[in-house]
N, C-alpha and C positions, 0 to 999 in steps of 0.2 A: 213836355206835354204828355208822353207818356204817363207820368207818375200821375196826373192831373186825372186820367181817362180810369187809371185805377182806383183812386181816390173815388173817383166820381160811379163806376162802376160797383165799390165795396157800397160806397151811402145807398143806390140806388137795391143791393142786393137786400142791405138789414132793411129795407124799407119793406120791400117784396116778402119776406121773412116774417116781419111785425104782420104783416096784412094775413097771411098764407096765401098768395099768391104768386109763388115761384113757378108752380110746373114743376115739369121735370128739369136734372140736368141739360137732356137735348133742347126743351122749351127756355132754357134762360141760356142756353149758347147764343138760339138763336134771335133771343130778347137784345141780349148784348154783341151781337156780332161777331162772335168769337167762337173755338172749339170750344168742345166737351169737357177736355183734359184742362183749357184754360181757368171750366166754371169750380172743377175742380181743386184748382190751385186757388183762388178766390175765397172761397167755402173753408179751406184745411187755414189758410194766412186768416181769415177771421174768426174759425174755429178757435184758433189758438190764442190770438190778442183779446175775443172776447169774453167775460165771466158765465153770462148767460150757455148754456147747453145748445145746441142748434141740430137735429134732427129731421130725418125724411119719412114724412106721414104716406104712408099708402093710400090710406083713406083719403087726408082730402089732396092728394097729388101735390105734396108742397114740401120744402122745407119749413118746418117752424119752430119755434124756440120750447123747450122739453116743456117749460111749464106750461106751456098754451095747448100741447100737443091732445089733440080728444081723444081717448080710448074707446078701442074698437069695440 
């Protein structure tokens, strides 16, 4: 079940991503019920498996993917 919860927490993450609606790290802790350090490990495990770039906008308070990313 575990594995299931991450599965289901990564799809829900690129989803939030694609939209730019992440928030902050502390906003998707507590999106997902989880630490800060957990949103982290999430973030760096599909950092890595995925091709696209994935970046934290100041501007619009979100992760989102580098091509999407709007200049300040």
């Amino acid at each position: 079940m575990a594995g299931l919860k991450y599965y289901e927490r990564t799809m829900r993450l690129l989803e939030l991503i694609e939209k730019g609606k992440t928030g902050s790290p502390k906003d998707l802790a507590r999106k997902f019920g989880v630490t800060e350090r957990t949103v982290y490990n999430i973030l760096d495990s599909v950092k890595l498996g995925f091709e696209r770039k994935i970046v934290y906008s100041e501007r619009d308070r979100s992760y989102v993917f580098e091509d999407r990313a709007t200049v300040n």
